[in-house]
N, C-alpha and C positions, 0 to 999 in steps of 0.2 A: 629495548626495555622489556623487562617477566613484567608481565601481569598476572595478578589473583586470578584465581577460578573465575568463570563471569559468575557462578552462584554466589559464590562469596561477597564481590560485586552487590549483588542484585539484595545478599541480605543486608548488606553495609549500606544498601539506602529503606529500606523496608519502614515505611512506617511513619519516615519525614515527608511532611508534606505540605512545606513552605512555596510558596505558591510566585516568589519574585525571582526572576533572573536563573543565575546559578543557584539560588537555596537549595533546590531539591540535589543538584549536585554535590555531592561531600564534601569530596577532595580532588585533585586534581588527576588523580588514576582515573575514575570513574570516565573521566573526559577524555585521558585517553586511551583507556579502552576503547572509545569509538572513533578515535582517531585510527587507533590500529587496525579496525576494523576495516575503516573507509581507505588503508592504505594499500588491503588487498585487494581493492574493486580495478578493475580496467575495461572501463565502459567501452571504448572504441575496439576492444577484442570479441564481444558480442555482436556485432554489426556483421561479420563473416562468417558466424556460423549459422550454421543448416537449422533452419526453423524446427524442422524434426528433431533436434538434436538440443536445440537448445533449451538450459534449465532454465526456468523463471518461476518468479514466485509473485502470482495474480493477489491485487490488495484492494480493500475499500474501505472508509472508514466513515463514521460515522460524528457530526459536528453538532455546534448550538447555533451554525451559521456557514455564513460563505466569505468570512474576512478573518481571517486573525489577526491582523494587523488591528483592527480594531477590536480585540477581545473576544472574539467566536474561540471556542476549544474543540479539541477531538475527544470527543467522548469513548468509541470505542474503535479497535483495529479488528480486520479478521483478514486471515492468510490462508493458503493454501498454496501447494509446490506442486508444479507440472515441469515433465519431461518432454519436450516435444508437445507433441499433442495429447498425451496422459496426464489426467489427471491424479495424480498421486492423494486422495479419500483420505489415507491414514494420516497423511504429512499438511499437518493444518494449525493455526496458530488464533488463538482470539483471545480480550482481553477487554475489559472495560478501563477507563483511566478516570483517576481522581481528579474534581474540581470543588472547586471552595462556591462555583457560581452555580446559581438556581436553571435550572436546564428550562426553558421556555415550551409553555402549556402545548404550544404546536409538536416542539421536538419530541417531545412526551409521548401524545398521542402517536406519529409514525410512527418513531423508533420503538417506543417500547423502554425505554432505559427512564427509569425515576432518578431521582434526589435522593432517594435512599439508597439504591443501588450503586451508583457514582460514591455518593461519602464512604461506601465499605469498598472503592477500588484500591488498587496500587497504585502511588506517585503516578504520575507522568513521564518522568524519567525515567524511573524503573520500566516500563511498560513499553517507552518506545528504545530502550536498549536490549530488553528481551527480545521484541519484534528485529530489530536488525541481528543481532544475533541467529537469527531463524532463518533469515536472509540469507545472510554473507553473501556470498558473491556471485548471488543468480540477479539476472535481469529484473527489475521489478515492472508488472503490468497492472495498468487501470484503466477503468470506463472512464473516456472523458477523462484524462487523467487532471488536467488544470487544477481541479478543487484539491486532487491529496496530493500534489505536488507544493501547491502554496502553502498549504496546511504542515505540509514535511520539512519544506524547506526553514518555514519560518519557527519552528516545533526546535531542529536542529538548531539555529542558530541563537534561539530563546533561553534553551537548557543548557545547551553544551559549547556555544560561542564557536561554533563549527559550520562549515559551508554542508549543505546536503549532496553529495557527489554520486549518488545513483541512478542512472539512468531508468528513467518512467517512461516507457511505451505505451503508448493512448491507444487504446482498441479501435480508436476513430479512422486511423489510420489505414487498418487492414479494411475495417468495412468501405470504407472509399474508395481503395483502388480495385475492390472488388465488385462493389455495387455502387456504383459513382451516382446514379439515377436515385439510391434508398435515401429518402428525408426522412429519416430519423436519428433522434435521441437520446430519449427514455431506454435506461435498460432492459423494462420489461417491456416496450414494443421489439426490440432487436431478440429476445427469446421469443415473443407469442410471431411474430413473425418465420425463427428458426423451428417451433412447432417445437420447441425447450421448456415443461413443466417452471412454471413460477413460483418460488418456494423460498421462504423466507426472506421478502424481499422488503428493505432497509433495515436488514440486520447484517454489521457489516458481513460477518464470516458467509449468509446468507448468498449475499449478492458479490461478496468475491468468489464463490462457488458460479452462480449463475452465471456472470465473466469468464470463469473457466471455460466453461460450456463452451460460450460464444468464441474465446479463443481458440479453442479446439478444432472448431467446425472448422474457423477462418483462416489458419495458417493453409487449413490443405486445399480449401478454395484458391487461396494466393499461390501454391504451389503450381494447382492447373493452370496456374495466366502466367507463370515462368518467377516469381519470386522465390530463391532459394533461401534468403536469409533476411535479414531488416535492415542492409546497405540496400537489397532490391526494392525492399519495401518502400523505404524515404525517396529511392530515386523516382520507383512509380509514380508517387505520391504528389513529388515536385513538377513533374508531365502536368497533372491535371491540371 
């Protein structure tokens, strides 16, 4: 199947912002555009490559909660692409997304994102097909990844009636098999711990930057206890 330009795409939803089911989606291109997309991923061919070597692209995001299933939204994404252990600064992606719902005085306060800001975003739709788009077919990494996995998963199958088929690498991982004895959580213990400036932290793009970091460091910690790639990693993992 041709598909449209994704810009085209992207202006062909610009501006609807029906808020049930499919609404925000058009027509049925738009769906599968990201079908085409999810058809180029091969998640078990990541698992062998050299941590060094492998692209991913570290994410965080930003909610009104910790449930979607219950009505929590992603307020906002932020990206950023690493090579190995490089942080690739120029190759970054963020975005607020639209909701019709009143974001809660607590969200407010962290995040920083108002009720004015959200009513002037882009669809949700629009927003999280831009973000994969940006993506394609690098690994995706998160803190703790559970909250944007659920968030993802159930975002995809809300909008686009699609399974989410990306594999999410939880940073928890590496720090485990490397520091099995470290109790912690908090992303900004795991930087003031790494002696890693704290710098806009619960914004997402902020704290997918600060992940970066912490990825960085930890591929090559894992490296020195014999992890070549994230098959070594999961095996480590399952030892402990």
């Amino acid at each position: 199947m041709v598909f449209e330009p994704f810009q085209q795409l992207l202006r062909s939803i610009q501006g609807k912002r029906n808020t049930g089911g499919l609404g925000e989606v058009q027509n049925a291109q738009q769906i599968a555009f990201l079908r085409g997309l999810q058809k180029e991923i091969q998640p078990e061919e990541a698992l062998g490559i050299p941590l060094t070597e492998l692209k991913v692209v570290v994410f965080d995001i930003e909610t009104t909660g910790f449930y979607p299933e219950k009505g929590d939204e992603i307020l906002s994404i932020g990206a950023v692409k690493m090579n190995g252990s490089q942080i690739l600064l120029d190759e970054t992606y963020y975005s607020l997304m639209y909701t019709e719902k009143e974001i809660p005085p607590e969200i407010v306060k962290l995040t920083g994102i108002t009720d004015e800001a959200i009513k002037a975003a882009p669809p949700a739709s629009n927003v999280l097909l831009e973000f994969l788009e940006f993506v394609k077919d690098s690994t995706l990494v998160a803190h703790h990844a559970n909250h944007e996995r659920s968030f993802m998963k159930y975002a995809s199958n809300h909008y686009f009636r699609t399974p989410f088929k990306y594999r999410i690498v939880d940073t928890a991982f590496l720090f485990k098999i490397v520091e099995r004895d470290l109790n912690m959580i908090k992303l900004e213990d795991f930087c003031a711990y790494n002696d890693i400036p704290i710098i806009n932290r619960h914004h997402a793009l902020g704290d997918a930057r600060l992940t970066a970091e912490l990825w960085s460091l930890y591929i090559e910690k894992a490296k020195k206890i014999g992890c070549e790639n994230l098959q070594d990693v999961y095996e480590r993992y399952a030892r402990l």
